[in-house]
C-alpha positions in Angstrom: 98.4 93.4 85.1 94.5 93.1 83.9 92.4 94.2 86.4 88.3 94.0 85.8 87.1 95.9 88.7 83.1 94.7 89.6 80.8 95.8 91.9 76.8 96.2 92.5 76.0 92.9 93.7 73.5 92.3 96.8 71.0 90.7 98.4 67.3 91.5 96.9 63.9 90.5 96.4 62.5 88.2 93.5 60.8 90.3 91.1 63.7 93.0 92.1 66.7 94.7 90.1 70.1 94.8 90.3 73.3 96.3 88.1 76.2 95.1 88.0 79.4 97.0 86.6 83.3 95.7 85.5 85.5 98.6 85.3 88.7 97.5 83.3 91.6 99.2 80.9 91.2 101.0 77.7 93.3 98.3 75.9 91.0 95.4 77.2 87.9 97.2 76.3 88.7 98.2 73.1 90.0 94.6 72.0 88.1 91.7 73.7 85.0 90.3 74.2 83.4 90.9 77.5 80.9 89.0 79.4 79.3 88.0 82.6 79.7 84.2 83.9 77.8 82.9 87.3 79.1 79.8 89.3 75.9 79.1 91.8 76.8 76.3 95.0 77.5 73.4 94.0 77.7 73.9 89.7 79.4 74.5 86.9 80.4 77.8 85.7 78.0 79.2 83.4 77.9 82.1 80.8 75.3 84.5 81.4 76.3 87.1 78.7 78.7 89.0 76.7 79.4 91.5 74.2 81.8 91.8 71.5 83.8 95.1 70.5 81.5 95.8 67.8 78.4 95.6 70.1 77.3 91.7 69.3 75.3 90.0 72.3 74.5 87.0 73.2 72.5 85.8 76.1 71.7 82.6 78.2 68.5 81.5 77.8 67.4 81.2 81.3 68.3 85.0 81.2 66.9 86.2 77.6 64.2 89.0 78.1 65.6 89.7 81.8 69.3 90.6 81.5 70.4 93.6 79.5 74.5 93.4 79.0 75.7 97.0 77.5 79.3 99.0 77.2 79.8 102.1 78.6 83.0 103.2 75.5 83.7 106.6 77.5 84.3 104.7 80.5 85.5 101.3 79.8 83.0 99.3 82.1 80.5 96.8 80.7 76.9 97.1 82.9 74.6 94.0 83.4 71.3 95.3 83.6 69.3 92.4 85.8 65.4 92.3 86.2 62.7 90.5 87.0 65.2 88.6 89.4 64.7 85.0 90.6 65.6 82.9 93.1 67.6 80.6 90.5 69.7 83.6 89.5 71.5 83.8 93.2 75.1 83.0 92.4 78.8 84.8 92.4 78.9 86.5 89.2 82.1 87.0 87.3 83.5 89.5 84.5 85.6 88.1 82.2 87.4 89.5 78.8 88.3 87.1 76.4 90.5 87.6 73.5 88.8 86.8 69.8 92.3 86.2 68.3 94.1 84.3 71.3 93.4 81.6 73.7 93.2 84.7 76.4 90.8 85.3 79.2 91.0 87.2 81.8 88.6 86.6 85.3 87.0 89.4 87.8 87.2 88.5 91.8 83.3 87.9 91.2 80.6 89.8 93.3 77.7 87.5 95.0 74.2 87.9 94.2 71.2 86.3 96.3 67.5 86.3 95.5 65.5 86.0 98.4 62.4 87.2 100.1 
């Protein structure tokens, strides 16, 4: 069974930082795609971030210049580096790994995040 394993989530300030961290197997690291995805009350899911095998990233734009998404290789856990946090960014955010070669993803339990003075 695939298991991403999050955590660092919290409640802190605008203008604050926060990391978040998804813990999962060798063979998922090594393979697939990894990212971070939001769902805030009331909308859509949204990607906020990933990061191929090979290192690629791509970011949201509400999020470019802010976020930092990184791989840890020695310990198979993918860090979301969040700054400059906003009000707008409060929202449960998910890990996901997603297969380049199959229709495959895989979901995290998600870990909430709130902005607020």
């Amino acid at each position: 069974q695939v298991q991403l394993v999050e955590s660092g989530g919290g409640l802190v300030q605008p203008g604050g930082s926060l990391r978040l961290s998804c813990a999962t197997s060798e063979s998922i690291f090594s393979r697939y795609t990894l990212g971070w995805y939001r769902q805030a009350p009331g909308k859509q899911r949204e990607l906020v971030a990933d990061i191929t095998n090979r290192g690629s990233t791509r970011y949201a734009d509400s999020v470019k210049g802010r976020f930092t998404i990184s791989r840890d290789n020695a310990k198979n856990t993918v860090y979301l580096q969040m700054d400059s946090l906003k009000p707008e960014d409060t929202a449960v955010y998910y890990c996901n790994a997603r297969s380049v070669s199959f229709p495959i993803n895989y979901w995290g339990k998600g870990t909430l995040v709130t902005v607020s003075s």
